[in-house]
Backbone as ProteinMPNN parsed JSONL, in Angstrom:
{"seq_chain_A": "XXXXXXXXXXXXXXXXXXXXXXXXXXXXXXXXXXXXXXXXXXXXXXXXXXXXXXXXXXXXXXXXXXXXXXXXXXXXXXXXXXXXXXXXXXXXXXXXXXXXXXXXXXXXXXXXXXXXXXXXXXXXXXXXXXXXXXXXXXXXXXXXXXXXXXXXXXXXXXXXXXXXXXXXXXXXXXXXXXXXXXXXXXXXXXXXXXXXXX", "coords_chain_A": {"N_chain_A": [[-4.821, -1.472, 41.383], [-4.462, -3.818, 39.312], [-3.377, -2.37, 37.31], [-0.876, -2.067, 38.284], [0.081, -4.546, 38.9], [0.022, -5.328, 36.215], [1.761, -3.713, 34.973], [4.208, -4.214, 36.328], [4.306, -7.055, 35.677], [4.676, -6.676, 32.601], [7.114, -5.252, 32.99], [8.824, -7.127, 33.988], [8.853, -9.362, 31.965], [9.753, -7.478, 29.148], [12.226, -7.065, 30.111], [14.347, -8.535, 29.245], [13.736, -7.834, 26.638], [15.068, -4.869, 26.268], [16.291, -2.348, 24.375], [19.029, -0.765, 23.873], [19.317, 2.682, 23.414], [21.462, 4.655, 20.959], [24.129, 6.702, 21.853], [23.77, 10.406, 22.636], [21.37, 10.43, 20.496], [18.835, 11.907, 19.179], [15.262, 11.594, 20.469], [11.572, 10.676, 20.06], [8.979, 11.194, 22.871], [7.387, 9.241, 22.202], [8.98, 7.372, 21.58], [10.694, 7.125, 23.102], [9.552, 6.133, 25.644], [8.687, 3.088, 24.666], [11.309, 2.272, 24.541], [12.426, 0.871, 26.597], [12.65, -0.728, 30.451], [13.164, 1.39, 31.846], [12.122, 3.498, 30.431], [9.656, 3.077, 30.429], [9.109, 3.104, 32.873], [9.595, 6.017, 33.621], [7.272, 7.61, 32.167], [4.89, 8.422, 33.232], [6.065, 11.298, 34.415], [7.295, 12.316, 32.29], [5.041, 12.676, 30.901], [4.094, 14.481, 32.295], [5.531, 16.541, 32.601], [8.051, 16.919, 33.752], [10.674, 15.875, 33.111], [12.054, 16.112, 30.186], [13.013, 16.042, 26.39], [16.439, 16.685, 25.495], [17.157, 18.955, 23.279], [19.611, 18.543, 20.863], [21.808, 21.756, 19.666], [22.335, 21.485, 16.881], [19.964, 20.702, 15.857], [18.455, 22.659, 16.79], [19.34, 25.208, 15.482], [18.851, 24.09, 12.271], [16.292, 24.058, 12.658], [15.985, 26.798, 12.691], [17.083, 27.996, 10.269], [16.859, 25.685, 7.805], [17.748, 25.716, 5.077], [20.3, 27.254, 4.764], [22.978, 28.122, 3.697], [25.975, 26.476, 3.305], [29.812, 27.857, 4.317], [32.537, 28.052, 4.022], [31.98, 26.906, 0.783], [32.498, 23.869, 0.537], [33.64, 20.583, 0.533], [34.544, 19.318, 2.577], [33.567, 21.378, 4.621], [31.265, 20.377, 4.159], [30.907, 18.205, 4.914], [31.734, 18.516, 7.591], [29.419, 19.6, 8.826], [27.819, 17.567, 8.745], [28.261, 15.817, 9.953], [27.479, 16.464, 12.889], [24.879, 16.195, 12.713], [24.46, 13.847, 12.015], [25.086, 12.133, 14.455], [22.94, 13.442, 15.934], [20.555, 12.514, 14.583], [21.038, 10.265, 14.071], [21.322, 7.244, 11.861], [21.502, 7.615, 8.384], [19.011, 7.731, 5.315], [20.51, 6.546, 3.561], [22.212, 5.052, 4.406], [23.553, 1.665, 4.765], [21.382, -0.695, 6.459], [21.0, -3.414, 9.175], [19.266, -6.783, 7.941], [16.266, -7.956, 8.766], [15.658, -10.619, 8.372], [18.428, -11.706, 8.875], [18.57, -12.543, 11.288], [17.062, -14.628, 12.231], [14.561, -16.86, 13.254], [13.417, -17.19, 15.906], [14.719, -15.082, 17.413], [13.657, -13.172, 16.118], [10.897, -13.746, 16.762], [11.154, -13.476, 19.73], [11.657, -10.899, 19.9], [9.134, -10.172, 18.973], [7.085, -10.224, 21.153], [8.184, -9.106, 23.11], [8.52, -6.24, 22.181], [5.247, -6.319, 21.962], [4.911, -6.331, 25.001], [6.142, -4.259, 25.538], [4.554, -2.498, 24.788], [2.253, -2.696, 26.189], [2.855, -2.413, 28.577], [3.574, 0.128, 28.769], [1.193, 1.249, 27.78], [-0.188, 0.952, 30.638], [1.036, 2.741, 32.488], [0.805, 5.099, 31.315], [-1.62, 5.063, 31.962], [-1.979, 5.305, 34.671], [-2.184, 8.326, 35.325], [-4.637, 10.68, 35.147], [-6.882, 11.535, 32.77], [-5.144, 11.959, 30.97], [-4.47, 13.931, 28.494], [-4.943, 16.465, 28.573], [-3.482, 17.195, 30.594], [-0.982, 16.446, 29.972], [-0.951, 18.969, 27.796], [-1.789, 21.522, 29.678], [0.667, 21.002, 30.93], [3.044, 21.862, 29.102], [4.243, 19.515, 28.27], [3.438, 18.624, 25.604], [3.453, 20.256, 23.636], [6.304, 20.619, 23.656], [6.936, 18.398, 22.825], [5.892, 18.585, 20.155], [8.025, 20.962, 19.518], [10.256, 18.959, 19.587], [9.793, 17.294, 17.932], [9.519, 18.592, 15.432], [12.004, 19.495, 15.357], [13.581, 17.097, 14.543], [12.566, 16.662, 12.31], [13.558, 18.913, 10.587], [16.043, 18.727, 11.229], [16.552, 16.518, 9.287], [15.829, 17.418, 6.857], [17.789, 19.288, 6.596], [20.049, 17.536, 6.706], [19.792, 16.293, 4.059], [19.707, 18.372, 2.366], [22.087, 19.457, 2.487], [23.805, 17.13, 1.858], [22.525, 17.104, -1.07], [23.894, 19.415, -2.1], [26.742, 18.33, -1.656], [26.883, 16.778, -3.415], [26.216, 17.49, -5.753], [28.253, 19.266, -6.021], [30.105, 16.715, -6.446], [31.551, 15.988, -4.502], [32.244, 13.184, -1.8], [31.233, 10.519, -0.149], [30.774, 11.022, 2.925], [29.95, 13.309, 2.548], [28.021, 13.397, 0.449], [24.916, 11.639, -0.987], [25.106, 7.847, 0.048], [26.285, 6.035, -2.411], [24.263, 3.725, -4.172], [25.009, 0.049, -3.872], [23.556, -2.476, -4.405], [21.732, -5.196, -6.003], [20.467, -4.785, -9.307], [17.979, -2.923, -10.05], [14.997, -3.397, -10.911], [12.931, -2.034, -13.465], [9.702, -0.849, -14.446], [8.245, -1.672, -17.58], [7.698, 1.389, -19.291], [5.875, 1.298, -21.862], [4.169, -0.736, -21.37], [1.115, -1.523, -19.789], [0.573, -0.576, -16.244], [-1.638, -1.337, -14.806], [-3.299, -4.771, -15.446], [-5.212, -5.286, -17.952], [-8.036, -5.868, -20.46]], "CA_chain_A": [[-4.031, -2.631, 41.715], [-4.534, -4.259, 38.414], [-2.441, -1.905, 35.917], [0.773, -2.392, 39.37], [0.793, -5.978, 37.974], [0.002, -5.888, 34.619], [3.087, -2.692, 34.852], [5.269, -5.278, 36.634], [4.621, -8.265, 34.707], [5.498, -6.577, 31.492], [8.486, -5.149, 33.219], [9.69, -8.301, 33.864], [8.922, -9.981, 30.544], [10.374, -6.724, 28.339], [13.838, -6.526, 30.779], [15.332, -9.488, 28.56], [13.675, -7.106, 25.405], [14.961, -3.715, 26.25], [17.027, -1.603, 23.654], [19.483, 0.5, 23.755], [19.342, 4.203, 22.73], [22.504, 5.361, 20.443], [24.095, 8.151, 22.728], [23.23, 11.755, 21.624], [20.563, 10.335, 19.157], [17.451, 12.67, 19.793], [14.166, 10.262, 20.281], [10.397, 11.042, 20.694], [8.913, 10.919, 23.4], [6.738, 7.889, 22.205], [10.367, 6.374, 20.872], [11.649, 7.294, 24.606], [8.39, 5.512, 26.634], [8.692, 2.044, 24.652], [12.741, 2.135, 24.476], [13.141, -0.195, 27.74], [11.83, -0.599, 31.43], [13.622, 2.435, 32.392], [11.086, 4.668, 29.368], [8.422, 2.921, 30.772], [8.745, 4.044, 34.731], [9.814, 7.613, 33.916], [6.731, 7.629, 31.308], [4.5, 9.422, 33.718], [7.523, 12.228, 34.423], [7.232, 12.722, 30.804], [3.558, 13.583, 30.641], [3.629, 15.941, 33.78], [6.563, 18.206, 31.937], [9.534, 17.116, 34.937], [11.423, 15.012, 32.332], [11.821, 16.323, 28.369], [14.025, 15.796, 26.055], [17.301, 17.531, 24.625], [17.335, 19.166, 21.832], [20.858, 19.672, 20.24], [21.503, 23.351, 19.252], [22.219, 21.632, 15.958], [18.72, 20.657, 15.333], [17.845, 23.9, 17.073], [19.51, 25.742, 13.956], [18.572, 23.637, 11.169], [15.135, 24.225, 12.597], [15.313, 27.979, 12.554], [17.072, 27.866, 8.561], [17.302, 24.509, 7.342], [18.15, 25.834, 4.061], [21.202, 27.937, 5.146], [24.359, 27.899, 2.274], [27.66, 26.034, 4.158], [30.242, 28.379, 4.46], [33.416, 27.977, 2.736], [31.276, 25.93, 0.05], [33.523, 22.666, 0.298], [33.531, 19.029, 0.732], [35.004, 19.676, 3.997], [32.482, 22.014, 5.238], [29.398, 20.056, 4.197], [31.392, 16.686, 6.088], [32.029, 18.741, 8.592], [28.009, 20.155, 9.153], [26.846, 16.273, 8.581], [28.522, 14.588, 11.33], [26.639, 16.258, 14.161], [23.173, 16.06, 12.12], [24.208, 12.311, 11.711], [25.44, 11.89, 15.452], [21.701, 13.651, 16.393], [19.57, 11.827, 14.021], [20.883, 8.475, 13.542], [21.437, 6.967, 9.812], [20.423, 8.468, 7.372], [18.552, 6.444, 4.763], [21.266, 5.825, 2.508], [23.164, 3.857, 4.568], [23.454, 0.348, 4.965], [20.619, -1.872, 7.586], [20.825, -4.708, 9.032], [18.743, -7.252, 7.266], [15.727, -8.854, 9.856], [15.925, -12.149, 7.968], [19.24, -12.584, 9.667], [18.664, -12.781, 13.037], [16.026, -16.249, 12.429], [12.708, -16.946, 13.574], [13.825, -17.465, 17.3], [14.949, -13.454, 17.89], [12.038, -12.459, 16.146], [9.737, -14.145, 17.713], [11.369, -13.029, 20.75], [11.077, -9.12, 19.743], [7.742, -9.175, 18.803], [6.581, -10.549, 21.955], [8.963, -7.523, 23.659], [7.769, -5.26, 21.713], [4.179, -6.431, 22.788], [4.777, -6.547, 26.485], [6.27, -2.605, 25.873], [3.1, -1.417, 24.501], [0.787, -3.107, 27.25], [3.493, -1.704, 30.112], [3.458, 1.609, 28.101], [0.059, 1.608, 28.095], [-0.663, 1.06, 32.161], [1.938, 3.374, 32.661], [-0.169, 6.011, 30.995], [-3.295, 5.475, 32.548], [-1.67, 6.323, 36.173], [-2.363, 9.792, 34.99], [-6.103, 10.536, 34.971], [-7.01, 13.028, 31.832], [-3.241, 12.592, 30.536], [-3.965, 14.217, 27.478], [-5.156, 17.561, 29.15], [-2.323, 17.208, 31.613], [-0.124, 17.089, 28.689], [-1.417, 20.325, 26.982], [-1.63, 22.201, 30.709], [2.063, 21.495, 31.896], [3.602, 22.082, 28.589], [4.299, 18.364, 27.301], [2.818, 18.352, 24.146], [4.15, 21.332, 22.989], [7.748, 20.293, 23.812], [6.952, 17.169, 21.858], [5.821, 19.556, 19.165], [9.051, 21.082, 19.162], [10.989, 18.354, 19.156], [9.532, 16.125, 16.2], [9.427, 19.751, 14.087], [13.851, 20.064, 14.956], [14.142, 16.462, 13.941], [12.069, 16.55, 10.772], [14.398, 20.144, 10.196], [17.366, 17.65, 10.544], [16.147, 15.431, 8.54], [15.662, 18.581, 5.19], [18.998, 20.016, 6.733], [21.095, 16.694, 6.065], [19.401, 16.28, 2.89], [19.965, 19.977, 1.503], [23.468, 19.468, 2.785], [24.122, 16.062, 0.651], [22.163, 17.436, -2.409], [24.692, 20.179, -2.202], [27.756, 17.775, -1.694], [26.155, 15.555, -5.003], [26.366, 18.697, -7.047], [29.841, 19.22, -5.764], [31.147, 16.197, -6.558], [31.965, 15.208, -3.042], [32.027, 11.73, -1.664], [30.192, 10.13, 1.088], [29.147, 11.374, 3.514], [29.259, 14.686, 1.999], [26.902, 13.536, -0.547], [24.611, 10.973, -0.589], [25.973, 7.047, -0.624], [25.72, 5.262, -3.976], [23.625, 2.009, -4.06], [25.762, -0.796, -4.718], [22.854, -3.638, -4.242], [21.134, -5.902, -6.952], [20.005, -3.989, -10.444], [16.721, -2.687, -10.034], [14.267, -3.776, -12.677], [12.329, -0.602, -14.114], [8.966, -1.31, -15.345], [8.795, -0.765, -19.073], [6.763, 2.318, -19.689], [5.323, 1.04, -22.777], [3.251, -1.14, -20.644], [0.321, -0.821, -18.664], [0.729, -0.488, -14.96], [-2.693, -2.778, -14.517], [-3.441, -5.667, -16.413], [-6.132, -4.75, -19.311], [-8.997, -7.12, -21.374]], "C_chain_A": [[-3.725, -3.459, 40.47], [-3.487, -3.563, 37.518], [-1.062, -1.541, 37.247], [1.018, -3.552, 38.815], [0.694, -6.266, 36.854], [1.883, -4.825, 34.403], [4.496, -3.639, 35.11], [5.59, -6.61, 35.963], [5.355, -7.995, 33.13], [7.023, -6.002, 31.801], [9.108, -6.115, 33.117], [9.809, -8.974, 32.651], [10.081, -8.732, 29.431], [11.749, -6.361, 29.17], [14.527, -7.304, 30.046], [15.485, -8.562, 27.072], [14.37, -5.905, 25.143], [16.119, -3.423, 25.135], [17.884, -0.624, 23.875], [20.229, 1.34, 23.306], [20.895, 4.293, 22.266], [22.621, 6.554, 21.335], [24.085, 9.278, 21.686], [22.524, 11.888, 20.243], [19.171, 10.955, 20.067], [16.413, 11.601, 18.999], [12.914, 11.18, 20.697], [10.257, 10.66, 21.628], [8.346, 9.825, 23.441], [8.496, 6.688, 21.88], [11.111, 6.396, 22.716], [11.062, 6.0, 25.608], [8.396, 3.891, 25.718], [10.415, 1.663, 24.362], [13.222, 1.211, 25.516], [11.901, 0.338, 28.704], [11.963, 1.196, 32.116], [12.155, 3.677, 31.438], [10.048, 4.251, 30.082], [7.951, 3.475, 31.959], [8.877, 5.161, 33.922], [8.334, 8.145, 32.626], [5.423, 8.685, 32.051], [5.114, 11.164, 34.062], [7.383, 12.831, 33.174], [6.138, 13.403, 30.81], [3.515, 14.674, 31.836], [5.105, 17.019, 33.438], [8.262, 17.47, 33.059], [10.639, 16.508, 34.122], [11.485, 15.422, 30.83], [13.147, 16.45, 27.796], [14.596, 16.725, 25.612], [17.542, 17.866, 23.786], [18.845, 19.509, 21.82], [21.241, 20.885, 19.6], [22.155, 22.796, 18.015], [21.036, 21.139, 14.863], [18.019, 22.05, 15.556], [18.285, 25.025, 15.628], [19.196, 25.61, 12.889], [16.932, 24.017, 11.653], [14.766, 26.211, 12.321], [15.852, 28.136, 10.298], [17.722, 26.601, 8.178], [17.866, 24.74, 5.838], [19.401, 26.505, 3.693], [22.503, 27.192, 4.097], [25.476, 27.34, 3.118], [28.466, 27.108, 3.831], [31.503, 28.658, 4.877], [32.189, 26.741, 2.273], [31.804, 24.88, -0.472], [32.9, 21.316, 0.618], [33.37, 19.216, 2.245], [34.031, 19.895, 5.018], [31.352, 21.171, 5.376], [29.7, 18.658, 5.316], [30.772, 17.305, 7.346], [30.68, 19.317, 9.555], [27.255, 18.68, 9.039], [26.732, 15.635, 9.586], [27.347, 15.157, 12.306], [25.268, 15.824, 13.894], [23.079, 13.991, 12.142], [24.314, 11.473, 13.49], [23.276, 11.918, 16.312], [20.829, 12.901, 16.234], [19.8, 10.244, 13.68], [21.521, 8.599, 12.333], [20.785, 7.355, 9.27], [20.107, 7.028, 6.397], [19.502, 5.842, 3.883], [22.133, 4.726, 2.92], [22.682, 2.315, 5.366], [22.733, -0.424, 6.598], [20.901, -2.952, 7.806], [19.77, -5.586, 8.945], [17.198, -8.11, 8.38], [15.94, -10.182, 9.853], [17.385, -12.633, 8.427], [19.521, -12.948, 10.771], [18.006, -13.89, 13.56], [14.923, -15.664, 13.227], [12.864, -16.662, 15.253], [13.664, -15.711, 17.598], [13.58, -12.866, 17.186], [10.676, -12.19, 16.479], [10.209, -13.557, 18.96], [11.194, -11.594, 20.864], [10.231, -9.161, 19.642], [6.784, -9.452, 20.661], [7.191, -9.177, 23.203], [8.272, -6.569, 23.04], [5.773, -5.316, 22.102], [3.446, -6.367, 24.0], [5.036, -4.988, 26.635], [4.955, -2.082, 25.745], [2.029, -1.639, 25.23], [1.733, -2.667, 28.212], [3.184, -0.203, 29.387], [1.921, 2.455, 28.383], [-1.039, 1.821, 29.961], [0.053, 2.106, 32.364], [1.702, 4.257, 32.529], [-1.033, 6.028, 31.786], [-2.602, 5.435, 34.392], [-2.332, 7.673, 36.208], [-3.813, 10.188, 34.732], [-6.085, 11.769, 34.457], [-5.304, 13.184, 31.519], [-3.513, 13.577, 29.861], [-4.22, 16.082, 27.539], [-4.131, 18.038, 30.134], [-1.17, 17.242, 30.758], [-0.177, 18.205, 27.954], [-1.307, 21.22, 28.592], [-0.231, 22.657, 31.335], [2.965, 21.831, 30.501], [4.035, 20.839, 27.307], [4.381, 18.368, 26.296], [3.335, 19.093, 23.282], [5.942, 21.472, 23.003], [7.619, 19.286, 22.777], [7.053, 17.566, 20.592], [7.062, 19.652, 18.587], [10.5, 19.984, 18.779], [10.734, 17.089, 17.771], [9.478, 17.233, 14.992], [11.063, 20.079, 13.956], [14.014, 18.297, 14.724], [13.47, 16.506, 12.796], [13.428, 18.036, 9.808], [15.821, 19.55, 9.775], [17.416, 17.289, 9.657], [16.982, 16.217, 6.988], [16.994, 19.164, 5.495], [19.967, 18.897, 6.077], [20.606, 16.151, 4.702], [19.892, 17.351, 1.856], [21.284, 19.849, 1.1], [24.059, 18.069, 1.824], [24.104, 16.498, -0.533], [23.426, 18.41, -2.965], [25.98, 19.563, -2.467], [27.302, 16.973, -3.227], [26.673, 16.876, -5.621], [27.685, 19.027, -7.221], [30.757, 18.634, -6.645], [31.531, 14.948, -5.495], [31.349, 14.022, -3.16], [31.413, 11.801, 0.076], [31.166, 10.226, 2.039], [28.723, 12.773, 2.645], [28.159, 14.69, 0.874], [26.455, 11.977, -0.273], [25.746, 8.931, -1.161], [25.331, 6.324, -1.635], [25.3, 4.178, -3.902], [24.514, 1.282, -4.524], [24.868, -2.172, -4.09], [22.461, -4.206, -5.522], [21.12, -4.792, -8.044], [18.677, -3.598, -9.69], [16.022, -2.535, -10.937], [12.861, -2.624, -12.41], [11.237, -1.668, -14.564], [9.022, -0.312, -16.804], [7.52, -0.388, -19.41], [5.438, 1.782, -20.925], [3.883, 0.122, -22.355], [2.593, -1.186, -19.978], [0.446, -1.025, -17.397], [-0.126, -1.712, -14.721], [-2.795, -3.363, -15.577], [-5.058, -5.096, -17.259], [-6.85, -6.043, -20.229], [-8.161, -6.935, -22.784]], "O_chain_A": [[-2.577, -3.902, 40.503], [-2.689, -4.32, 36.966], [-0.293, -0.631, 36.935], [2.088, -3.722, 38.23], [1.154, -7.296, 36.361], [2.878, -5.256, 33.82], [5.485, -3.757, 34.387], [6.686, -7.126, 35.746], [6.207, -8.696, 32.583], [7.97, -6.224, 31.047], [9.981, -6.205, 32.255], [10.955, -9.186, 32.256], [11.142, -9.192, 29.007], [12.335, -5.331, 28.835], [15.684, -6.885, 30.009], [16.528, -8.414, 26.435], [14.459, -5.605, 23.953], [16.929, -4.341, 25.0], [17.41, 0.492, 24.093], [21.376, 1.194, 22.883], [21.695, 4.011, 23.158], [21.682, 7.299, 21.615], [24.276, 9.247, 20.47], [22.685, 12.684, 19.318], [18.692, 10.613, 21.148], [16.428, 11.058, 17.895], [13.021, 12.16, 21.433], [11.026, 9.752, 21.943], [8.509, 9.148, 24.456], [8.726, 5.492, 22.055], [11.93, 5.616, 23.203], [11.757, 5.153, 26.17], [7.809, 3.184, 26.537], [10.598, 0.542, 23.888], [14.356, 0.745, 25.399], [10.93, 1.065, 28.492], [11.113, 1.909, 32.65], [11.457, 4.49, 32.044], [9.345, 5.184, 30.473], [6.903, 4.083, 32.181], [7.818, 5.254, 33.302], [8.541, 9.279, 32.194], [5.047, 9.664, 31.406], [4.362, 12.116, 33.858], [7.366, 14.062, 33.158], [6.143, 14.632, 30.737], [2.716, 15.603, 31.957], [5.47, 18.026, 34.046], [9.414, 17.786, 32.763], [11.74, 16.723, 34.631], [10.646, 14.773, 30.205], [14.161, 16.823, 28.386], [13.948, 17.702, 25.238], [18.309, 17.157, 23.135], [19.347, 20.418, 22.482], [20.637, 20.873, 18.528], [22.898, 23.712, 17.662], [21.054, 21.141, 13.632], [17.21, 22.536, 14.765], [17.409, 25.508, 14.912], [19.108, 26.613, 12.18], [16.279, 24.325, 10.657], [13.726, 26.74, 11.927], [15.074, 28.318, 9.362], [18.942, 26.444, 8.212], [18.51, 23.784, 5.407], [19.742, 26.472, 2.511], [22.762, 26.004, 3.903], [25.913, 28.266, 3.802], [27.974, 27.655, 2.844], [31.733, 29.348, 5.87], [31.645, 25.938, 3.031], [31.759, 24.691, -1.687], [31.72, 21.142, 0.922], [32.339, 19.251, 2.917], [33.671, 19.149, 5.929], [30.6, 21.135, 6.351], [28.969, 18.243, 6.214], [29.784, 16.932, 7.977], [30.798, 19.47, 10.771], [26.044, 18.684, 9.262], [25.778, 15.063, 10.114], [26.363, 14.452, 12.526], [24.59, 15.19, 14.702], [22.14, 13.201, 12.233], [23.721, 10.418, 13.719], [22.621, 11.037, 16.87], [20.179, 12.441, 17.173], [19.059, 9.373, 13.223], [22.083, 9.571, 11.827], [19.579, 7.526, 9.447], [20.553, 5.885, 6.493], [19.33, 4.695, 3.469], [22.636, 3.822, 2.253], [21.814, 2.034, 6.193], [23.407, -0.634, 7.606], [21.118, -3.71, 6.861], [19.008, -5.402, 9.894], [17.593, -9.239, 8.672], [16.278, -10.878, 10.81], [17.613, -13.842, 8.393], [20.505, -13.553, 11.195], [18.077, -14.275, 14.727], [14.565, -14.561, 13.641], [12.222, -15.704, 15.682], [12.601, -15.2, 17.952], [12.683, -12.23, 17.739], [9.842, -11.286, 16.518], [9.268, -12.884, 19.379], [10.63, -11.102, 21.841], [9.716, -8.166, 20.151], [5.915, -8.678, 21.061], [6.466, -8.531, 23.958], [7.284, -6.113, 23.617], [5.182, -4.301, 22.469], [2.24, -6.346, 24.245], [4.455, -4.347, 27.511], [4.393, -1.327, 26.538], [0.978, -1.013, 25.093], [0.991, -2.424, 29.163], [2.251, 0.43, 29.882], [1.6, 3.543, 28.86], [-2.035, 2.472, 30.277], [-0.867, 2.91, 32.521], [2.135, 4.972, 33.432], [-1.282, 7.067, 32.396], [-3.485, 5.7, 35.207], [-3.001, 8.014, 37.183], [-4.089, 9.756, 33.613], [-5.649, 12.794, 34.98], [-4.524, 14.111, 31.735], [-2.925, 14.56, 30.311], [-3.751, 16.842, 26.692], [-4.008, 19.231, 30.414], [-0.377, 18.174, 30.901], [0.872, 18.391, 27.337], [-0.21, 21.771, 28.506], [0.124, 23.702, 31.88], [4.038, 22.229, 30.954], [4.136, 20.977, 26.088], [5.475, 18.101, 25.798], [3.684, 18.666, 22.181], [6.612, 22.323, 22.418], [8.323, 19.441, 21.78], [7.956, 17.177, 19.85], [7.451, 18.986, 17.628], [11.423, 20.175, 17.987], [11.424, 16.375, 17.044], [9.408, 16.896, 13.81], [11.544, 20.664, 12.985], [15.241, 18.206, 14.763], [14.326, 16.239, 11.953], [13.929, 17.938, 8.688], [16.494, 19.664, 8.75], [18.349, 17.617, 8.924], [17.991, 15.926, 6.348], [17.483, 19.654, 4.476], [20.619, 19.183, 5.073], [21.415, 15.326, 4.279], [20.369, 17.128, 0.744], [21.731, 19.999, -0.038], [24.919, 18.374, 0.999], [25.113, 16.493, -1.238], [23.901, 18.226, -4.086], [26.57, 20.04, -3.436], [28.273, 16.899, -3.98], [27.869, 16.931, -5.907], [28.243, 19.089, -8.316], [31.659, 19.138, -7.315], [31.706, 13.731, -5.559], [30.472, 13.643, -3.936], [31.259, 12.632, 0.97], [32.239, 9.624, 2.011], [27.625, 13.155, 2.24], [27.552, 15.682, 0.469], [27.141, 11.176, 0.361], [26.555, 8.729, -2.067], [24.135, 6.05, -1.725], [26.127, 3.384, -3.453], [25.001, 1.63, -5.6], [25.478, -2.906, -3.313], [22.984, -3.539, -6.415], [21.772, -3.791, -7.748], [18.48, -4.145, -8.605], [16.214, -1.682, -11.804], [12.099, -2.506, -11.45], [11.454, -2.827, -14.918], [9.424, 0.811, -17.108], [6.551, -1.086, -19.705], [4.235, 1.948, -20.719], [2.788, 0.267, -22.899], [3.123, -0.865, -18.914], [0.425, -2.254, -17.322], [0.329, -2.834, -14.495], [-2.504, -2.828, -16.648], [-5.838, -4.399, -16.61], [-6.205, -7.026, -20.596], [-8.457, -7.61, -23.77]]}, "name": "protein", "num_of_chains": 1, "seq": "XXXXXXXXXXXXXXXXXXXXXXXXXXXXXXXXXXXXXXXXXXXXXXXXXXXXXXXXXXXXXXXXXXXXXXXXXXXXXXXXXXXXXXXXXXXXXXXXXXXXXXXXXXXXXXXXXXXXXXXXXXXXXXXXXXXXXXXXXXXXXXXXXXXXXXXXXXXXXXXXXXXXXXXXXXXXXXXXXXXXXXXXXXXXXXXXXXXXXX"}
């Protein structure tokens, strides 16, 4: 009776917090289960196998050869092999975040307290399941999870390979990575010691 209202109370508190998912961006299942109220109900579903996520058959490729040559070896080509990897995975790191410090104290304070209420609904939400983590290894779970955090890490070295390749090229962004245009970045000067010294 206790983790029905602690489940409901953070529902209600994290429904003003919830997020949402970029379409056809592949998520863990821990990134799935604190993503909103909706991750949080279907969070049992998840651990008993009836619910798992989609892999795109272009993570499914990059996971069997992530190192695979493009084919005509063009600008074009490597664009044209980035988009879905970028559609799957999100941003890549080169490109431009938005900043936390501009959203004020107010929204932040308001996320972390969301984000606090997910991980105590997240967490009742779990313990429905008595022996999840055996019930996860029995129906398959875990091993889906497996697979899917080993075809986005594959992404990951696939749209990397695929940049490095566009850099060598020539090519421009996206086909290669994008060029910093922020502050200087001050180098320490070698000559000097890392730690301070008597």
């Amino acid at each position: 009776m206790r983790q029905i209202i602690v489940l409901l109370a953070a529902g209600a508190l994290t429904a003003c917090a919830t997020t949402t998912a970029e379409p056809g961006r592949v998520r863990t299942t821990e990134q799935v289960n604190r993503s909103g109220a909706m991750g949080v109900a279907t969070s049992p579903l998840r651990d008993i196998n009836l619910l798992r996520t989609k892999i795109p058959p272009i993570l499914l490729e990059a996971l069997e050869d992530p190192y695979a040559a493009p084919r005509p070896m063009s600008c074009a080509e490597i664009r044209a092999q980035i988009a879905p990897l970028d559609e799957a995975l999100g941003p890549d790191m080169d490109q431009p975040k938005p900043r936390k410090g501009d959203e004020g104290l107010i929204a932040q304070g308001r996320e972390f307290i969301g984000d606090e209420a997910m991980k105590m609904a997240v967490g009742a939400a779990q313990d429905l399941i008595p022996m999840r983590g055996w019930v996860r290894r029995l129906t398959g779970a875990e091993r889906h999870d497996k697979l899917v955090r080993a075809a986005i890490t594959a992404g990951g070295v696939r749209r990397g390979y695929l940049k490095g390749i566009g850099l060598a090229k020539g090519c421009k962004a996206p086909a290669a990575p994008t060029p910093y245009v922020g502050p200087p970045i001050k180098l320490r000067d070698p000559s000097t010691p890392k730690y301070p010294i008597r």
